[in-house]
C-alpha positions as CSV (number, residue, x, y, z in Angstrom):
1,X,14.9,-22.0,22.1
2,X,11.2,-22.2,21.6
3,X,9.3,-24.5,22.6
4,X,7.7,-27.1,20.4
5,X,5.1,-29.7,20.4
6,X,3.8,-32.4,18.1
7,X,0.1,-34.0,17.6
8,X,-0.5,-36.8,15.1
9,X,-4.5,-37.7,14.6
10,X,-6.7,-38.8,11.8
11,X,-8.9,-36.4,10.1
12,X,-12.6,-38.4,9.5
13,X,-14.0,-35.2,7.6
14,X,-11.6,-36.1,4.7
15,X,-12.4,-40.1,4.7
16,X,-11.7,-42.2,1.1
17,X,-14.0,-44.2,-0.7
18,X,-12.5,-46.9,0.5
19,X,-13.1,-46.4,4.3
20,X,-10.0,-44.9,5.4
21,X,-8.6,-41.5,6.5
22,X,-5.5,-39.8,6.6
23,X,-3.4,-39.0,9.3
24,X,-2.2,-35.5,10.0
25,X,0.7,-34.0,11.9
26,X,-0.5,-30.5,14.0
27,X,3.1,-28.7,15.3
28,X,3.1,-25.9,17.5
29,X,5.3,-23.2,18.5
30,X,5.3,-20.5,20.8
31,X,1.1,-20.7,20.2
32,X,1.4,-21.0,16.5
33,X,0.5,-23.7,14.6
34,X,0.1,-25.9,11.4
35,X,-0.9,-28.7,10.1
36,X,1.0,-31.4,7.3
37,X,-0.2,-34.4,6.0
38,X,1.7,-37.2,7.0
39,X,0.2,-39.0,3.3
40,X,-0.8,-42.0,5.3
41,X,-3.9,-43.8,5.5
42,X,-5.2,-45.7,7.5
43,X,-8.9,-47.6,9.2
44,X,-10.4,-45.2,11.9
45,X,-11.0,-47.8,14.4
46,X,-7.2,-48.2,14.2
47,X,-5.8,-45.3,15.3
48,X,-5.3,-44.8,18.6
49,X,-5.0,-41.0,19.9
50,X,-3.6,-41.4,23.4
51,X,-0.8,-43.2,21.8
52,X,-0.8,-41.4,18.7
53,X,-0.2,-44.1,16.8
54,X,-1.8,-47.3,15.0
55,X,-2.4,-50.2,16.9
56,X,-2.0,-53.7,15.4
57,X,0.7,-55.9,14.9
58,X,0.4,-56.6,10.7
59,X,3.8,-55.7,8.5
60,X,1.8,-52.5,7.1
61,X,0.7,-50.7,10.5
62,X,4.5,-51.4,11.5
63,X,5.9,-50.1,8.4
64,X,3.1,-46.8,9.7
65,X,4.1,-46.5,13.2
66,X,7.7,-46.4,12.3
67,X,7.3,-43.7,9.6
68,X,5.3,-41.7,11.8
69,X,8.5,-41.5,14.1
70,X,10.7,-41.1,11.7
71,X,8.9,-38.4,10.5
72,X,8.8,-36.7,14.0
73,X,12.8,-37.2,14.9
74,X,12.9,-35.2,11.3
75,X,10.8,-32.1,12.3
76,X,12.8,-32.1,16.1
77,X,15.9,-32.4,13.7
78,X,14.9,-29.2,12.0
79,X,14.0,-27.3,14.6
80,X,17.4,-28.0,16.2
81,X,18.8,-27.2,12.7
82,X,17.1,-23.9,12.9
83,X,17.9,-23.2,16.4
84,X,21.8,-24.5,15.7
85,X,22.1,-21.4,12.7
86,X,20.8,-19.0,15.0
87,X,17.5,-18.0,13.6
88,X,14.4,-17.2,14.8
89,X,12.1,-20.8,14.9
90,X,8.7,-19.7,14.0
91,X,6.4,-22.1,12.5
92,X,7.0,-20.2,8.5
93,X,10.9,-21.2,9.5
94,X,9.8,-24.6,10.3
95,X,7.2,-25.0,7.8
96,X,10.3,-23.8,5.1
97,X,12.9,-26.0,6.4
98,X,10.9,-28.9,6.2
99,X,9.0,-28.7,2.4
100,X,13.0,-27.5,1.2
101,X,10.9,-24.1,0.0
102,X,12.6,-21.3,1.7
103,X,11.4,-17.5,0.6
104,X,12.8,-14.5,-0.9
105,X,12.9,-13.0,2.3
106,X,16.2,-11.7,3.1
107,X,17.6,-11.0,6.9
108,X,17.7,-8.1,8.6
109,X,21.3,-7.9,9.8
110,X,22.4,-9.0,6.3
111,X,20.3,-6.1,4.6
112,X,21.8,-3.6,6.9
113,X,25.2,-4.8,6.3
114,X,24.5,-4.1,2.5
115,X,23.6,-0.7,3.1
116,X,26.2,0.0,5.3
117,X,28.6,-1.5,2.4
118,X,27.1,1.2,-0.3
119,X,26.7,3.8,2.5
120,X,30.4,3.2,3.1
121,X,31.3,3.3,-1.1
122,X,30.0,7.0,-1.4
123,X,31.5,8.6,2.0
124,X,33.3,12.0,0.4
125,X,30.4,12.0,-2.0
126,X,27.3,11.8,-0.6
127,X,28.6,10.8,2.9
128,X,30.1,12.1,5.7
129,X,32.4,9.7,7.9
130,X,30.2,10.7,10.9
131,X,26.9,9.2,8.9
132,X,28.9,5.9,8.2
133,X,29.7,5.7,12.0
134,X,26.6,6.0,13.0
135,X,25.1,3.6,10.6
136,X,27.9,1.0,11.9
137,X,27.2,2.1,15.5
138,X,23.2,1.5,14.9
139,X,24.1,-2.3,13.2
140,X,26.1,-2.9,16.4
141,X,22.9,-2.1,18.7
142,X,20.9,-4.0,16.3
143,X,22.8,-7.4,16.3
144,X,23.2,-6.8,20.1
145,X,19.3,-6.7,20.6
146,X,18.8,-9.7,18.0
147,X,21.3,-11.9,21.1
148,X,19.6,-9.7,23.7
149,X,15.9,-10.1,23.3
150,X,15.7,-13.3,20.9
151,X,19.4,-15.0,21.1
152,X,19.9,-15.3,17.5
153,X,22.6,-13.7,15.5
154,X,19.4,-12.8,12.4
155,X,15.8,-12.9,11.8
156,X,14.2,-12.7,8.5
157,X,12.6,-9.4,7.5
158,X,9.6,-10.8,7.3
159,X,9.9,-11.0,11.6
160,X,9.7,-7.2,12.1
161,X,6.7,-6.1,13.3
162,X,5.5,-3.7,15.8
163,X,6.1,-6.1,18.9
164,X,10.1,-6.0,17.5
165,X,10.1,-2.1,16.7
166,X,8.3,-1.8,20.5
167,X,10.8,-4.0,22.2
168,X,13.9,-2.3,20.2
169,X,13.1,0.9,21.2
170,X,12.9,0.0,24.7
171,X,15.9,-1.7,24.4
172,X,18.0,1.4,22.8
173,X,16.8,3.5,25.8
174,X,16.8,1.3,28.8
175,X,20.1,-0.9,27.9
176,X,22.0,1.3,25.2
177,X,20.6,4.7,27.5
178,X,20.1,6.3,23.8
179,X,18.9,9.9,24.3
180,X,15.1,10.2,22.8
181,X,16.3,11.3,19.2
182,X,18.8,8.5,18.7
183,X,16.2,6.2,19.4
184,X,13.7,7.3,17.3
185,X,16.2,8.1,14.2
């Protein structure tokens, strides 16, 4: 599982008419970031950014210290959620778990069982068994990888780029020992 980390501070480039600013939530992972507004304001000369928190003892910087760690338990709570179904936590994953908007992206091993499903539909047709074992033998190899290289059973499309084709390869030749065409076919 990656790693992540969480920063709360005040932003005093955004400061309200009325003197106070409002207080931001920066999460990392694995060197990417982003930033959420927490939609809390408070005094600058409250906050206090060792703690990460407001300092005072009034009913309203209470009812703002405990929302601020409620608000953290819920972004570790996703990230375990994410983590728990086996998919790739990336700040996007994170980002989408948390604001309830997830993509159109679909997931790799799920797209590849699809085709393999209307690969399967026109063996005799347009098919030869032998293509439709191969296809099967190449999802097997892929799904392997996925545990291999990231430990998760899927990964969103939208996660293949030339670091994953790079690594795949070298994982079809070195740990599959695939000949040079299988790998590249």
């Amino acid at each position: 599982m990656k790693r992540i980390s969480l920063l709360f501070f005040i932003r005093k480039s955004k400061k309200l008419l009325n003197g106070t600013v409002p207080i931001y939530i920066r999460i990392t992972i694995a060197e990417s970031r982003f930033e959420i507004a927490t939609k809390r304001y408070i005094e600058p000369k409250k906050w206090n950014p060792a703690a990460q928190k407001v300092t005072g003892s009034s009913e309203e910087i209470k009812t703002t210290n405990a929302y601020l760690k409620s608000l953290e338990q819920e972004i570790y709570a996703a990230h375990q959620t994410l983590a728990h179904q086996g998919r790739m936590v990336t700040v996007e994953e994170l980002k989408s778990e948390l604001t309830g908007k997830r993509g159109n992206s679909k997931l790799v091993i799920e797209i590849f069982r699809e085709h393999n499903e209307r690969i399967n539909a026109l063996v005799g047709q347009e098919y030869a068994p032998g293509t439709l074992q191969r296809y099967q033998t190449s999802l097997k190899h892929t799904v392997n990888f996925l545990k291999w290289k990231y430990n998760v059973s899927d990964i969103s499309i939208t996660e293949i780029n030339h670091e994953f084709i790079a690594s795949y390869d070298f994982y079809l030749r070195s740990v599959c020992k695939c000949a040079n065409n299988s790998a590249v076919k």
